[in-house]
C-alpha positions in Angstrom: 0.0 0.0 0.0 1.1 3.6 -0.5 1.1 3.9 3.0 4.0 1.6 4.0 6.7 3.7 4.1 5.3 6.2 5.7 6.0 7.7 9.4 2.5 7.5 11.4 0.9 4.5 9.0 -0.3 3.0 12.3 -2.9 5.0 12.8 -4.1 3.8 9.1 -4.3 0.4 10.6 -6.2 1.9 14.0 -9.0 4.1 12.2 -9.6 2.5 8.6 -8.4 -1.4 9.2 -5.2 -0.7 6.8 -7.6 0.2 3.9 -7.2 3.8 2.4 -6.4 4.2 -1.1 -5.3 7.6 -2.9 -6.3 6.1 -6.3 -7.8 8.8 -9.0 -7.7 11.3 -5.9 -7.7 15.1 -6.6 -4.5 16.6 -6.0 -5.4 20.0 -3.8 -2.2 21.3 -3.3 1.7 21.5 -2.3 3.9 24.0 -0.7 7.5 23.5 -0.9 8.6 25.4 2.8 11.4 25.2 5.3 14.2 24.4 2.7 13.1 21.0 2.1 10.1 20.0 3.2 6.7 19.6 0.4 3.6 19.2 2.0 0.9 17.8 -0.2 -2.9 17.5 -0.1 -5.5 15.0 -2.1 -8.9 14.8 -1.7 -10.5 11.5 -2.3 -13.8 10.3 -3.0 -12.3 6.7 -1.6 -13.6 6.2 1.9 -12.4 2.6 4.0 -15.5 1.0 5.1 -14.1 1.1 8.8 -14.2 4.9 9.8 -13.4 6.4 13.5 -16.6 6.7 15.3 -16.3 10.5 15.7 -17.0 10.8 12.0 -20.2 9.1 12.4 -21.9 12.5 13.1 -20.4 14.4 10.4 -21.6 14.6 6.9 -18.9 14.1 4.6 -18.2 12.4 0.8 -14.6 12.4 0.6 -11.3 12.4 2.8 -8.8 15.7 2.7 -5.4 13.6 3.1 -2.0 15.6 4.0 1.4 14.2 3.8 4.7 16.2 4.1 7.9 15.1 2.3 10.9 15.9 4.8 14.7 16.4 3.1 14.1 16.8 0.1 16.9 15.5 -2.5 15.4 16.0 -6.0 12.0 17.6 -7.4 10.9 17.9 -10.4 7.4 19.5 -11.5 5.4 19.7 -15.0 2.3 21.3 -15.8 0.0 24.6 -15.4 -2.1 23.8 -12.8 -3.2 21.9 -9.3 -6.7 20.3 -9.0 -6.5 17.5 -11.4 -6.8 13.3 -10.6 -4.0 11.4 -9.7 -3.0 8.1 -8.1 0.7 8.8 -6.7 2.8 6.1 -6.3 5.3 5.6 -3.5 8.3 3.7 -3.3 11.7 3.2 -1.2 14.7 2.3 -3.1 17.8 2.2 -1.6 16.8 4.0 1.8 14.8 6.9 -0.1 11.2 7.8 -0.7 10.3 8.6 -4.4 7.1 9.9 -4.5 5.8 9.8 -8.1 2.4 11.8 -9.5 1.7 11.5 -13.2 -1.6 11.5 -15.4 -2.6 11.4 -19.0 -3.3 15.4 -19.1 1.1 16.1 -18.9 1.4 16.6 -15.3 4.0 15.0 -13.8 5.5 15.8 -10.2 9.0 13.8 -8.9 10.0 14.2 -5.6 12.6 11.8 -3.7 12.7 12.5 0.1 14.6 11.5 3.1 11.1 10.3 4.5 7.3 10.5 4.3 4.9 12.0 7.5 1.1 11.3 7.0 -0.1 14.7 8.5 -3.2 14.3 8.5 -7.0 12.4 7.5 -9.8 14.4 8.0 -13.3 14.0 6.4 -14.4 16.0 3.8 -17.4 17.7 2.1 -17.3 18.6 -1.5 -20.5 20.2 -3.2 -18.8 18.7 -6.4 -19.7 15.1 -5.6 -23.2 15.1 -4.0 
């Protein structure tokens, strides 16, 4: 899973039952900050069937999902715009995370990182998919 490698995956396992896929999610936004340090968002329409019980009283169709890349050693970025549908890939070769986002449209964003945080998961309402 996409989440394997990163720091604070547990907590996957605890509120979703290891099930939480970023397949064709909506790539928000990234800020590249502190000298090396990208923090990404996706919304995603893909909700676990095991939720935290909290979210039970909240009306929401989607899952706002934050992850920060820490020590950055290469980025590369293509394309004119955020807000289009993704499903990044994540792998660790040879002790490094290389965290991959490419789609048919010509945007393509590279990143290879010292580590991966999972920031946050918090529900989400979008007006776009009711």
């Amino acid at each position: 899973m996409w989440f394997d490698y990163a720091h604070g995956k547990e907590n996957i396992k605890f509120m979703f039952n290891n099930e939480l896929s970023l397949d064709e999610s909506e790539l928000e936004s990234f800020l590249f900050y502190d000298l090396s340090k990208i923090r990404i968002c996706f919304n995603t329409r893909n909700i676990p069937k095991k939720t935290p019980d909290k979210w039970k009283k909240l009306e929401f169709n989607g899952l706002s999902i934050k992850l920060t890349l820490v020590g950055i050693k290469e980025l590369n970025l293509q394309g004119k715009r955020i807000g289009f549908t993704c499903t990044p890939e994540i792998k660790k070769p040879d002790n490094k995370i290389v965290f991959t986002v490419n789609n048919d449209e010509g945007r393509y964003l590279l990143c290879s990182a010292e580590f991966i945080v999972i920031n946050s998961i918090e529900p989400y309402l979008d007006e776009r998919w009711k």
